[in-house]
KERORO-612645 format. One record per residue (C-alpha): x, y, z; residue in one letter. Coordinates in steps of 0.05 Angstrom, whole numbers, padded with zeros to 5 digits, always signed. Each point is the difference from the previous one (the first is absolute). Layout:
BEGIN
XYZA/...
end
This chain:
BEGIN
+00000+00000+00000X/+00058+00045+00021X/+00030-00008-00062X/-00051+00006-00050X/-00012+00067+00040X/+00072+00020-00015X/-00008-00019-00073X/-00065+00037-00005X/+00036+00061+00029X/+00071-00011-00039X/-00028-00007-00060X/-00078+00021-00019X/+00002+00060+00050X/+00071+00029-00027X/-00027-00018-00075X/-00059+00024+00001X/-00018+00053+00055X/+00067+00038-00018X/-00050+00041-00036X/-00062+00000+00044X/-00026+00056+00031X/+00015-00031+00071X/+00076+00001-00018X/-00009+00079-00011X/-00034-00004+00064X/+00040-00038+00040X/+00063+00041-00030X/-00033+00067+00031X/-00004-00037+00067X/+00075-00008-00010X/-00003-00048+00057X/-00042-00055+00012X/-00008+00001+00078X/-00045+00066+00012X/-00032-00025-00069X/-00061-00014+00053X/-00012+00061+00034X/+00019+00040-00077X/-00060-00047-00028X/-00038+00016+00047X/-00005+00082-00016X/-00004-00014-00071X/-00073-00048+00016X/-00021+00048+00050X/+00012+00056-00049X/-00042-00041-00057X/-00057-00008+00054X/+00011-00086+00000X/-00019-00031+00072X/+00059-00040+00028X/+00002-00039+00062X/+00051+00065+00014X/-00038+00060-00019X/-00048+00013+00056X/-00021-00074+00019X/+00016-00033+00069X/+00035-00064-00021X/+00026-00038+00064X/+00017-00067-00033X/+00053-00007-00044X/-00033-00037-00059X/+00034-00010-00066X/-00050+00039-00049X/-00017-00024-00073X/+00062+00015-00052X/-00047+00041-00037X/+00010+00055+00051X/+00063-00005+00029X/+00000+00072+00008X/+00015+00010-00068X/-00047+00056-00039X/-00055-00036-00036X/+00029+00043-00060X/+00063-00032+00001X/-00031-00066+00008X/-00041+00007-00057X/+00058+00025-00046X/+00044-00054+00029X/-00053-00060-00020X/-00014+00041-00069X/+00063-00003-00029X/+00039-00059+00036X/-00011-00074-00004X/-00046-00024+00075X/+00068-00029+00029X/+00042+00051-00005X/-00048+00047+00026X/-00016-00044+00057X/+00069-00006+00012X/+00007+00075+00001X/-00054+00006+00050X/+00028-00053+00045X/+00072+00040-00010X/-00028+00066+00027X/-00038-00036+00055X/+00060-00032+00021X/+00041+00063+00001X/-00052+00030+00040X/+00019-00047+00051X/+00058+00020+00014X/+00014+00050+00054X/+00022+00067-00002X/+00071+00007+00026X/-00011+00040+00070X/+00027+00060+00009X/+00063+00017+00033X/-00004+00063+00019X/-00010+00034+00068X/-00043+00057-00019X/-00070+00004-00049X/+00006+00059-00039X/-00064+00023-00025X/+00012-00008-00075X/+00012-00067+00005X/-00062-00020+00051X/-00059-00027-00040X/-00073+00019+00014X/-00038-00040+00061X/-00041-00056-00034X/-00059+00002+00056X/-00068-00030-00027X/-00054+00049+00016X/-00054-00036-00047X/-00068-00005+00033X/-00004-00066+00002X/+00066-00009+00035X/-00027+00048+00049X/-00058-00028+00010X/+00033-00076+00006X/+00044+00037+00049X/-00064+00033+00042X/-00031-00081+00003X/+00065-00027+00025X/+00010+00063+00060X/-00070+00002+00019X/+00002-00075+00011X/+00072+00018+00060X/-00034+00054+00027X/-00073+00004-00011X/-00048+00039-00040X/-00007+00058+00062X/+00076+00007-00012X/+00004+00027-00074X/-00033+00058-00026X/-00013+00042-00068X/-00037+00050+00033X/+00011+00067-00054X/+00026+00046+00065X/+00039-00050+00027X/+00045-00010-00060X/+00003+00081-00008X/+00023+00006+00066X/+00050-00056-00001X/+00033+00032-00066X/+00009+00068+00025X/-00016+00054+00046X/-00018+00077+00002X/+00065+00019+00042X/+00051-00049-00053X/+00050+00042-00051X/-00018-00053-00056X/-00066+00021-00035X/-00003-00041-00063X/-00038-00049+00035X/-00035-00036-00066X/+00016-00071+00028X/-00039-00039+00056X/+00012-00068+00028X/-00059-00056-00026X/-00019-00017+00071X/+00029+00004+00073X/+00024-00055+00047X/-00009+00001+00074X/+00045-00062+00029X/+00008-00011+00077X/+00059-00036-00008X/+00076-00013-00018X/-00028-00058-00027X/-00057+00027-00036X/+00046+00042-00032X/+00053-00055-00023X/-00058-00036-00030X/-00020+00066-00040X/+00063+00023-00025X/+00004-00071-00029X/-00063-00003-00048X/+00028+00077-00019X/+00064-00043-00010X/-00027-00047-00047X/-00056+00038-00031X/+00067+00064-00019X/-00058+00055+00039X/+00032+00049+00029X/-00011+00030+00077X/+00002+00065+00034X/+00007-00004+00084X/-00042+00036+00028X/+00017+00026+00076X/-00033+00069+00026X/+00000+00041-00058X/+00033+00051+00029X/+00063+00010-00050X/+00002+00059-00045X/+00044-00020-00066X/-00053-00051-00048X/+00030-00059+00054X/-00070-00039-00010X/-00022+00017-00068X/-00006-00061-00040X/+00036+00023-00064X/-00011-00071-00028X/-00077-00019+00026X/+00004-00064+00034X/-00025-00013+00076X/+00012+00040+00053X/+00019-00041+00074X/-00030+00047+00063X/+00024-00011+00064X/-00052+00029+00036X/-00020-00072+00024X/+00065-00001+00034X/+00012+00054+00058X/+00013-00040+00057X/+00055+00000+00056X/+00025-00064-00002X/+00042-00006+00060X/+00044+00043+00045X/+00057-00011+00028X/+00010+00056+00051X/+00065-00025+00037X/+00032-00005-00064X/-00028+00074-00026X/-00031-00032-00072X/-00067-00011-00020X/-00031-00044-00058X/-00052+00029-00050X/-00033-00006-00062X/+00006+00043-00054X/-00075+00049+00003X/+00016+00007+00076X/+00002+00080+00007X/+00056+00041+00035X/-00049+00034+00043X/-00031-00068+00021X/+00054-00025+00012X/+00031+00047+00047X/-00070+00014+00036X/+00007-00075+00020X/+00073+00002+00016X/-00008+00058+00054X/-00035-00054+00039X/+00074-00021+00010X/+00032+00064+00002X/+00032-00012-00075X/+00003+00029-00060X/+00012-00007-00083X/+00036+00061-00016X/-00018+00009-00080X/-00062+00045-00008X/-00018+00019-00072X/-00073+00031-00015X/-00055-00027+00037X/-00031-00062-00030X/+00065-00028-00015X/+00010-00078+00001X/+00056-00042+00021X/+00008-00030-00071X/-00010+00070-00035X/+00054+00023+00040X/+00052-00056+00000X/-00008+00004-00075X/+00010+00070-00017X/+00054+00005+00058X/-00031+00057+00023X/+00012+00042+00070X/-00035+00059+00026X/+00003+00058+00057X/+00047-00048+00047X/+00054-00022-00056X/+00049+00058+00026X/+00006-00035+00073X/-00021-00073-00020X/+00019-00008-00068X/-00041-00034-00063X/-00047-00065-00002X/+00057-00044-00026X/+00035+00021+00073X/-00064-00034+00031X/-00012-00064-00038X/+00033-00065+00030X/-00031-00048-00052X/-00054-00014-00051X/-00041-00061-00024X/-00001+00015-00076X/-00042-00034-00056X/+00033-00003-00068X/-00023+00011-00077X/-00010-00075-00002X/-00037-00014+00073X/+00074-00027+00032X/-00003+00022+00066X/+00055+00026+00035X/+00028+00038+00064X/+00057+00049+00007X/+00026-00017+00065X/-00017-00026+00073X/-00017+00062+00058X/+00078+00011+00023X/+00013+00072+00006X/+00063-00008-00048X/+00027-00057-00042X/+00044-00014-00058X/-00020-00053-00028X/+00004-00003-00073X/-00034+00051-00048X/-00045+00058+00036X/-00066-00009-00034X/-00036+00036+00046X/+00034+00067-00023X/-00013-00023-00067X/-00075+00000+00002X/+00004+00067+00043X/-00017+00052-00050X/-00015-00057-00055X/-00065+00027-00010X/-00032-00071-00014X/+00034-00012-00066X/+00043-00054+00038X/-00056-00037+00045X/-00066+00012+00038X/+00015+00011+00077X/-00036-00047+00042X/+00019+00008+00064X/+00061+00047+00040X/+00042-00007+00059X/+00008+00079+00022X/+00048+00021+00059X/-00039+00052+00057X/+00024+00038+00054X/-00013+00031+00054X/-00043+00056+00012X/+00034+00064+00018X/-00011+00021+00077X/-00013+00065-00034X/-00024+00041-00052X/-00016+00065-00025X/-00009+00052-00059X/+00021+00064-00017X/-00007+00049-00063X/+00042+00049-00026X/-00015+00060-00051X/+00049+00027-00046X/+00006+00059-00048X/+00022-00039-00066X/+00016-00067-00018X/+00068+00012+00005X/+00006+00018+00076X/-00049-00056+00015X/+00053-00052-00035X/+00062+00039+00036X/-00036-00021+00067X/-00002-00068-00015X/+00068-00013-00036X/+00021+00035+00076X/-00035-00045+00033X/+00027-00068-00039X/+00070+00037+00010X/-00003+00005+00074X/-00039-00079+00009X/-00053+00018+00028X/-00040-00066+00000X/-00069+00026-00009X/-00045-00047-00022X/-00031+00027-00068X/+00015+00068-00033X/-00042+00021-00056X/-00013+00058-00040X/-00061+00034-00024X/+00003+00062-00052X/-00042+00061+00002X/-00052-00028-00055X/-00010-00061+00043X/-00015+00036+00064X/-00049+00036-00047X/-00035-00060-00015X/-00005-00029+00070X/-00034+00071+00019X/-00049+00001-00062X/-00021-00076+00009X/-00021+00007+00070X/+00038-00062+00018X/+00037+00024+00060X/-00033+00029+00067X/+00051+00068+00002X/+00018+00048-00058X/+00064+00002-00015X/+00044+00055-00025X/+00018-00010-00070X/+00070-00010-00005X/+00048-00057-00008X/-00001-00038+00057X/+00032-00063+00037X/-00031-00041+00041X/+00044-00047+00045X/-00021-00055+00041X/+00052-00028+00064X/-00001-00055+00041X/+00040-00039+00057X/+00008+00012+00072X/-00039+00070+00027X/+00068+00023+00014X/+00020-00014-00066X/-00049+00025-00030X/-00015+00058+00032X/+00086+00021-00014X/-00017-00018-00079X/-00061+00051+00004X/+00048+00056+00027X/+00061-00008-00047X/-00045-00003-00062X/-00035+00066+00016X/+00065+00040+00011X/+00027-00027-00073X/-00079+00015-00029X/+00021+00078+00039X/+00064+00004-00042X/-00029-00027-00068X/-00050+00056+00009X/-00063-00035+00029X/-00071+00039-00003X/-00027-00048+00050X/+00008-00059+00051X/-00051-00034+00030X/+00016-00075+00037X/-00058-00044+00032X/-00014+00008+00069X/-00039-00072-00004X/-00024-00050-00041X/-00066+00024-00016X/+00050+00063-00037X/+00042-00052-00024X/-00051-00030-00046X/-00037+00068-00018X/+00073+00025-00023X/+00022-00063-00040X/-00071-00004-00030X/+00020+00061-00049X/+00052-00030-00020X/-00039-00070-00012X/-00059+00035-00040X/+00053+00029-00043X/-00014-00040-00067X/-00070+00003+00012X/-00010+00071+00013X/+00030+00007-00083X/-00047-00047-00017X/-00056+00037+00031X/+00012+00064-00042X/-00004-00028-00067X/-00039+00043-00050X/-00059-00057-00021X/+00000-00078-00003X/+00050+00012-00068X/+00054+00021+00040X/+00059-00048+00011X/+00053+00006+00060X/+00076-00025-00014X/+00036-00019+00056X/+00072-00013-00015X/+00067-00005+00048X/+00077+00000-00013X/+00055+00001+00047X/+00079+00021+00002X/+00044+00009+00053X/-00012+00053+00054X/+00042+00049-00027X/-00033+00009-00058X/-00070-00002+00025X/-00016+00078+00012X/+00029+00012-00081X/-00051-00045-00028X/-00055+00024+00046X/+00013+00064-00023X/-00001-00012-00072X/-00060-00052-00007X/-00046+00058+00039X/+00027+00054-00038X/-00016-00046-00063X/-00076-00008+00030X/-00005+00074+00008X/+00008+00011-00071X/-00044-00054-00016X/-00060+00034+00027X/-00022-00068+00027X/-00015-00023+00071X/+00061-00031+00024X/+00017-00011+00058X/+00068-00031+00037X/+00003-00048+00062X/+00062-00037+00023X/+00035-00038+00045X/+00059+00037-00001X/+00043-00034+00064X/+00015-00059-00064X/-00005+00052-00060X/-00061-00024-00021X/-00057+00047-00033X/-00071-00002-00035X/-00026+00049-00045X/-00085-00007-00005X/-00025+00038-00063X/-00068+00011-00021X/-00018+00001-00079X/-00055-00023-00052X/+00017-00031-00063X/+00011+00058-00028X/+00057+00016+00048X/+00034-00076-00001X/+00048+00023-00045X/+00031+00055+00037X/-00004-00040+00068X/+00036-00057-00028X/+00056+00049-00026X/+00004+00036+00066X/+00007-00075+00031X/+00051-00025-00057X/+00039+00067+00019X/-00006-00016+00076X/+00024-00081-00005X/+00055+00033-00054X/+00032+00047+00055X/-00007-00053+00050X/+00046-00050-00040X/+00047+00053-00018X/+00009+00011+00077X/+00017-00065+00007X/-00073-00019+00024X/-00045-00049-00004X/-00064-00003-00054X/-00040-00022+00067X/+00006+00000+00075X/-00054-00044+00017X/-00058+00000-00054X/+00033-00048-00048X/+00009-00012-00068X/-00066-00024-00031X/-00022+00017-00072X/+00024+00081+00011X/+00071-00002+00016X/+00024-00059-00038X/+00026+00035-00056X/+00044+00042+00048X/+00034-00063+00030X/+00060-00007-00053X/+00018+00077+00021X/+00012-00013+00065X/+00023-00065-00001X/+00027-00020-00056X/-00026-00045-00060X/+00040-00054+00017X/-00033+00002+00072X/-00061+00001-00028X/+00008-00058-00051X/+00029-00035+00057X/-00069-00002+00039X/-00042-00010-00073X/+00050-00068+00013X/-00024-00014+00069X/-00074+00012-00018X/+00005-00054-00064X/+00035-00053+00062X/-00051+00011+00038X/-00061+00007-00040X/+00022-00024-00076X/-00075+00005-00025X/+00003+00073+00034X/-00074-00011+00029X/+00017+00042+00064X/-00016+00070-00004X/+00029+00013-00069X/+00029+00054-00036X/+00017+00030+00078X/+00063+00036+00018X/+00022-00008-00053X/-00022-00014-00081X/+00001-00069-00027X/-00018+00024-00071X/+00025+00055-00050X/-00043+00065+00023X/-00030+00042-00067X/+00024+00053-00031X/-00012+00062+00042X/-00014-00043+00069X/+00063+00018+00039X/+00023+00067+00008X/+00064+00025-00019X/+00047+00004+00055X/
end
């Protein structure tokens, strides 16, 4: 048999298919391995339907020779002007060379020219074979197509990204790590891509579903699994919120540090690495996570570590899905390190004449180590806006402003309070006012809190959008870039306004526009994120990369860098189901998409 197949080959396919349309073919190829993934653009582009070209195929079954992903052109030219064996045997040639691997790739970065477009199958029946097989782990009560739930889990009123024209097909609820393992493997095997949902909280596109697919909420999982007070961690699951979390750990006299906008989840937050007020004193979520129990693109389940304080064994994968943004694996569960609650605390706020003396304060401050427990700045717009909205008890004078927070022993405390009020008297300070208690404590902090909101509360009608964007650079630098981004927003005419937490050099600028004004806010922003890099800065403190600032990446980082996590993502998620086309681009972008640096 094996040699009347070589004969056939040696001597009717060289004799007679040396002129055949397939040998033109096969000579564009130029190589025979990706001849199967080549075919298969050429029949999707003639509109044929091919166990590859949007059907689920699981089983590996051998199909007829008659469409061995060849072009039913081809074959019909092939059997027109060649004898029936040596077109079968040119067939069974090209199958065969299909079989043959590709040659894997040696190199230890992705560059985006030479990653090829995500092949997910987003066909409504696959979708709906994929609905039938969930429903039947976690129940009919557990999966929804409700019309505002998929709006809401694709985008939200306070997020940068507006071109929201994608929506998952339905949402799943799971309870479990399990559950979750069992999902991600239909999504596996059916190529349907997933969005994590945890919160929705985060302000760069994180959750839109550029690619349809299913969606996986977490809201089913908020629990406190155990703590472990002797040993200062806690376990939780990923919708647990920060606010829940530490109302229930003051039963202990503990505390989780990390404390981004209200609402906020656990998952959210260990994804997008983010901080918040406290990140000065206490540092950054991936400072407060021990270990996590992750689920990846093809349901294995693993975990990052046991609950030691420190170890070094092997790889840290815990930092590696810090800040990961769910394009690596959906967060089931997290070990986070607490501490103890400070004996005391208090609040005070400081007025300044210009941005400028407000930052001299605090680089003063940071010089002489003061360790206060937050520092933050507020401009003169956003004071306005806090007044206008209503959302604070007081009116307060409209000028930048800091407002500190200090804790640690009353002593302590009470020695912080007195040193920074001197330096706020040599910067220049309008004003000082400290809490005399906690009831002033939590009236003073609240205008800070309400700051995003109180924007959001002057918008012009329902049309108006709010950007919320953040950089960072090093301290030093901090009171130049203030200065420019809000003389920028002056000439703008726009409401902008500028929040920060300046003891770490990070910033926010919140601008209000219509879609008429996009344009010029994105160009104010583009300036802002320029000046930041040039300072040697960061594109983002604590927001994250998402759909907005991916095509900023490469400047600060490098393309290499970059290309170097495109690698990670294909080793960890080859079909590229999780989250795609986040931090950073897995296709070409069109003409005109990415501004010029």
């Amino acid at each position: 048999m094996l040699s009347l197949f070589s004969l056939v080959c040696q001597r009717s396919v060289a004799q007679t298919v040396r002129r055949s349309p397939l040998l033109l073919y096969q000579q564009k190829c130029r190589r025979i391995a990706p001849a199967q993934s080549r075919l298969r653009k050429v029949i999707s582009e003639n509109g044929k339907n091919t166990p590859f070209n949007g059907q689920s195929n699981n089983k590996k079954t051998e199909p007829p020779l008659n469409s061995l992903w060849v072009p039913q052109e081809l074959q019909s030219s092939i059997i027109g002007k060649s004898n029936s064996t040596a077109a079968v045997a040119s067939l069974i040639c090209l199958y065969l060379g299909s079989l043959i691997p590709n040659q894997p790739s040696t190199s230890s970065t992705l560059p985006l020219a030479q990653s090829s477009e995500p092949q997910h199958n987003t066909s409504r029946s696959n979708l709906q074979g994929a609905m039938i097989d969930i429903v039947a782990i976690v129940g009919d009560e557990n999966v929804s197509m409700a019309e505002d739930e998929l709006i809401s889990h694709s985008n939200s009123a306070w997020s940068t990204y507006t071109q929201n024209d994608s929506r998952p097909c339905f949402i799943v609820f799971p309870s479990s790590t399990e559950e979750v393992s069992a999902i991600m493997k239909i999504c596996h095997r059916r190529k349907v891509p997933v969005t994590g949902y945890s919160g929705g909280t985060s302000l760069e596109g994180h959750y839109t579903p550029t690619r349809g697919g299913i969606c996986i909420d977490f809201a089913n999982m908020s629990k406190i699994i155990e703590l472990h007070e002797k040993d200062l961690d806690v376990v939780v699951q990923p919708a647990l919120g920060w606010e829940v979390l530490n109302e229930q750990l003051a039963k202990s006299n503990l505390f989780f540090p990390p404390d981004p906008g209200p609402g906020a989840q656990i998952g959210g937050m260990v994804a997008t690495g983010c901080s918040g007020t406290n990140a000065y004193r206490y540092g950054t979520m991936k400072d407060w996570v021990l270990s996590l129990t992750v689920v990846l693109a093809d349901g294995t389940v693993i975990k990052t570590r046991q609950r030691p304080q420190k170890s070094s064994a092997g790889y840290d994968l815990t930092k590696l899905f810090i800040g990961s943004e769910g394009t690596l694996g959906l967060i089931t569960e997290a070990v986070l390190k607490v501490t103890q609650l400070p004996q005391t605390t208090s609040v005070a706020v400081a007025s300044f004449p210009s941005i400028r003396a407000a930052s001299d304060c605090v680089s003063q401050i940071v010089a002489d180590g003061v360790q206060v427990a937050a520092i933050e700045i507020l401009d003169d717009k956003q004071m306005y806006c806090i007044n206008k909205s209503n959302m604070s008890r007081r009116t307060w004078p409209e000028l930048p402003t800091l407002f500190l927070k200090f804790a640690g022993t009353p002593t302590v405390v009470k020695e912080q309070i007195n040193i920074v009020k001197q330096v706020a008297k040599k910067a220049g300070s309008r004003t000082f006012d400290f809490a005399k208690g906690k009831e002033e404590q939590v009236e003073l902090w609240s205008a800070r809190k309400a700051a995003l909101w109180s924007v959001m509360s002057l918008r012009r009608d329902e049309s108006d959008h709010v950007w919320t964007g953040d950089v960072a650079v090093p301290i030093s630098r901090l009171p130049d870039l203030i200065e420019e981004t809000k003389e920028d927003l002056n000439k703008s005419g726009l409401l902008g306004t500028i929040l920060g937490h300046v003891g770490d050099g990070n910033f926010h600028v919140t601008i209000v526009y219509n879609d008429n004004e996009r344009e010029l806010t994105e160009r104010i922003v583009h300036r802002m994120v320029k000046r930041a890099v040039e300072m040697e800065g960061t594109v983002t403190g604590e927001h994250g990369v998402g759909l907005v600032k991916r095509d900023y990446l490469p400047h600060e980082l490098g393309q290499s860098t970059v290309d170097a996590m495109r690698q990670m993502k294909r080793a960890f998620d080859p079909l590229c189901l999780l989250n795609c086309d986040k931090i950073f681009r897995m296709v070409q972008p069109q003409k005109g998409e990415v501004v010029e640096w």
